[in-house]
C-alpha positions, 0 to 999 in steps of 0.5 A: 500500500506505500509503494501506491500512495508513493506513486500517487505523491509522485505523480501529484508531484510531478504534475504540480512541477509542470503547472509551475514550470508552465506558469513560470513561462507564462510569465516570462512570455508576459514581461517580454512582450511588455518590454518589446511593447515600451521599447517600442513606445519610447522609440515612437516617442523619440522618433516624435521629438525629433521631429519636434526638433525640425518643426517647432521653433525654440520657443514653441519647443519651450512652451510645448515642453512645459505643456508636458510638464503640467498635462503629457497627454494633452502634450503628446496629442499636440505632437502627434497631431503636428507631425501627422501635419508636418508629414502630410506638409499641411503646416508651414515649417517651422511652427511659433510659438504664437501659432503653437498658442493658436493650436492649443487654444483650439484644442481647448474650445474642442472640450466636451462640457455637458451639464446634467440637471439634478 
């Protein structure tokens, strides 16, 4: 009768191992592609602030650099929508800072506000 339940502790064992071991892969599979995923995400950002360099005067790089400091994601919709123009050649080159304003003003007047009644 030990020599069955032995068996049974065995393969119980073994089957245990190759749960873990299946899990462990998993997991690592996982880390993987979310560091390939911000690999990928920061060379999109520098490919982008490259461009910012080429598009945008000193001091509209200035304000748009502040801008991130307070909002990144207003920011980063600023410079995708600018280079997006700059790539398509629907904006003159390079941008100032007073058209830079003229952006973000417009961006602002794009907000949705809704007002619900109690």
């Amino acid at each position: 009768m030990a020599a069955g339940s032995d068996n049974e502790l065995e393969r119980l064992r073994a089957a245990r191992m190759a749960e873990m071991q299946s899990q462990i892969e998993a997991q690592a599979a996982a880390q993987v592609e979310s560091q390939l995923e911000a690999e990928a995400a920061n060379r999109e950002r520098a490919q982008i602030d490259m461009m910012m360099k080429q598009v945008l005067t000193p001091d509209a790089r200035s304000r748009l650099a502040n801008l991130s400091l307070v909002d990144e994601s207003t920011a980063m919709k600023v410079k995708t929508h600018l280079a997006d123009l700059s790539e398509s050649k629907r904006i003159a080159i390079p941008v100032t800072d007073e058209q830079l304003k003229n952006i973000l003003r417009g961006l602002k007047n794009q907000r949705n506000t809704s007002i619900r009644r109690m």
